[in-house]
N, C-alpha and C positions, 0 to 999 in steps of 0.2 A: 607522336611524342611531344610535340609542340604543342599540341591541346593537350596533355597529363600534365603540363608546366604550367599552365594557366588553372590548376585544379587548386585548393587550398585541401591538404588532411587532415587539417584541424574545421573545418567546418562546411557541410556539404552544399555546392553550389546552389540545387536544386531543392527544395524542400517543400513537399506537400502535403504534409501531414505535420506541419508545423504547429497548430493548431484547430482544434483544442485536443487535450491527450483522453487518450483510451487507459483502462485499470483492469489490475487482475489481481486475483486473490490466492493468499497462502494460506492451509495448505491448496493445492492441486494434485489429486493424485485419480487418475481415471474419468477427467471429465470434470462437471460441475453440479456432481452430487456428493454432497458430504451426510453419510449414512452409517449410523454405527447404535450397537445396544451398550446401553451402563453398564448394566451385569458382565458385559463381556470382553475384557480384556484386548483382546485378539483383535476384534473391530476398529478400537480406536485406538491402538498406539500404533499404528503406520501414519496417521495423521499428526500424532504427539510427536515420530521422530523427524517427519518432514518438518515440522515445527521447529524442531532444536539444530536440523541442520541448517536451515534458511537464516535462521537469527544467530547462527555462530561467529558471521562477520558483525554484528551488533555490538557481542558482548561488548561491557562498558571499557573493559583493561583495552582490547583492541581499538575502542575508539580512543583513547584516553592518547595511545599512544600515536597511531597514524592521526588522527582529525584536530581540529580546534573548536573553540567554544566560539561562538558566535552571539551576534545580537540581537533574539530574537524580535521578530515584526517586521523587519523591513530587508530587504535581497539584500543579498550579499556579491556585489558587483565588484567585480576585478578585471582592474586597467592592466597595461601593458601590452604588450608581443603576444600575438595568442599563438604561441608554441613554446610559452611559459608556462610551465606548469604549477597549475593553481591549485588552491589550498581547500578545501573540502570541511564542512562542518558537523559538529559529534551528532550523533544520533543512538543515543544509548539505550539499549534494551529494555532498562530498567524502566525509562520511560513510559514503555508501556501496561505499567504497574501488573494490574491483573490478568494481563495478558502475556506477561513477559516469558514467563516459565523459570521464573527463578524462585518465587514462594509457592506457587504452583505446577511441580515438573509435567503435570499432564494439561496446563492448559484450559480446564473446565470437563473436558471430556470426561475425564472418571465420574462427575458428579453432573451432567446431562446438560452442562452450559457452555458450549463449546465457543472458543476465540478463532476470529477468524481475522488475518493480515488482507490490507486494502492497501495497494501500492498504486503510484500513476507511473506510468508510463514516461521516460526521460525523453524530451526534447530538447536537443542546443537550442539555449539564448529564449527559454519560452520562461515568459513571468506570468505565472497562474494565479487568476484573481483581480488583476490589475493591481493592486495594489488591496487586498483586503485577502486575507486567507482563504484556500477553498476548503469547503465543510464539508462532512459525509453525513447522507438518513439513507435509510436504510426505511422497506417499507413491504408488506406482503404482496408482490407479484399479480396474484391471482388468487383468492381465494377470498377465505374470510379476514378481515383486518387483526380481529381477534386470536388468530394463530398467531401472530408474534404479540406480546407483551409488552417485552422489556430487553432493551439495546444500552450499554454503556459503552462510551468512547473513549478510548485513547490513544494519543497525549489529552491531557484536557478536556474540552467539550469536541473530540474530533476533526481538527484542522490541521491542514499541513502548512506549516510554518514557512514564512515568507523567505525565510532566512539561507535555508536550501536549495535557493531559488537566484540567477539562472544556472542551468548545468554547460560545461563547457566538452560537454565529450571525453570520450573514454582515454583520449591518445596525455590529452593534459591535465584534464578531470581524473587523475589515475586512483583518489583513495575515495572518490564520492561514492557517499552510502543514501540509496533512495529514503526519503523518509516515510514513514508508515503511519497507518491509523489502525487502531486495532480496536474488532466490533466482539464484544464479548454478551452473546447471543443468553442473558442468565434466565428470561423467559419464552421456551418456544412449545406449541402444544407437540405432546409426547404420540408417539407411536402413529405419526400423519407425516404424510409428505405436506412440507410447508415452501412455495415458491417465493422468494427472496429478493427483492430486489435494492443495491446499494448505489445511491447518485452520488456525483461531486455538485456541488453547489457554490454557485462562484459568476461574478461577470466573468461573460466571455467562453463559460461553457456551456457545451451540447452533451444534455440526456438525454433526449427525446426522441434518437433517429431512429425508425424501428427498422432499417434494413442494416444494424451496428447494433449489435447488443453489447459492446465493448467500449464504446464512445462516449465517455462520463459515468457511464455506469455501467454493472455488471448484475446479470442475472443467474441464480446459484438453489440449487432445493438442499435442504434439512432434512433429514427424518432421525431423528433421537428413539430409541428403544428404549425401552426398561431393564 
């Protein structure tokens, strides 16, 4: 009992995975094969609804109303008691323009350019980048370089914004929404499995560990039908 008094619950003693963080991608449904025909309905809207329920906490009204605007480029560092509960910045769906599923309800998929969600993984107190935004590419795995084409990123040219940055945990961090970058795949070769690989890029992080296919980056295959 005396050692649980000496515990802090807002921030944990121990931490070895402090850095640098791991990322995962939405949708996820069965793995890290996203595989669907255009022609076929049925294929790809389990992926369209996983998409609208993940970004449901997004929409811009919910952020509007729980979150505040921030400034963006530089962390958003907050003093006081850390068993104050702190204040959390918008992250509006909208932002992710082509990707959002607001002028597009299916996301790409109906028309063979599927969008896909790249999150990092929350760390108390971790400033990613050091001070310079981390960026995502995205790059063919294995294969021919030529099966991917064409990647567009959003927000902007694909960075997570300094501003979001650091997280203070779930207990006083109660309305923080991860920020996203969303990879809107509009050229991949059709009816091929194409292997996928998306980095963060940033001082201070690790893509390269190949016993961690999770660790800065994420490896994911495509196969788009007709």
């Amino acid at each position: 009992y005396v050692m649980l008094l000496t515990l802090s619950p807002y921030t944990p003693t121990y931490r070895d995975r402090v850095s640098p963080p791991g990322v995962m991608i939405r949708p996820y449904l069965n793995g890290f094969t996203i595989a669907f025909n255009v022609s076929q309905p049925s294929t790809w809207q389990p992926y369209v609804d996983s998409m609208h329920h993940f970004l449901a906490a997004y929409d811009d009204k919910v952020q509007e109303e729980k979150n505040i605007e921030c400034v963006p480029g530089q962390y958003f560092i907050q003093g006081g008691n850390e068993s104050e509960e702190k204040k959390a910045c918008q992250f509006k769906r909208s932002l992710l323009q082509n990707c959002s599923g607001l002028e597009d309800p299916t996301f790409g998929y109906s028309r063979g350019q599927p969008c896909i969600l790249l999150k990092m993984n929350r760390i108390i107190g971790y400033r990613p980048g050091a001070g310079v935004p981390v960026s995502v590419h995205c790059k063919v795995q294995k294969g021919n370089e030529s099966d991917l084409r064409s990647v567009d990123f959003y927000p902007g040219n694909g960075t997570f914004d300094l501003m979001y940055y650091p997280y203070y945990g779930k207990i006083t961090h109660v309305n923080y929404t991860s920020p996203l970058v969303a990879m809107h795949f509009t050229d991949v070769k059709k009816n091929y499995l194409v292997h996928i690989q998306c980095s963060l890029n940033g001082k201070g992080i690790l893509n390269n560990v190949n016993s961690d296919r999770f660790l800065g980056r994420i490896i994911f295959t495509l196969r788009i039908g007709k």
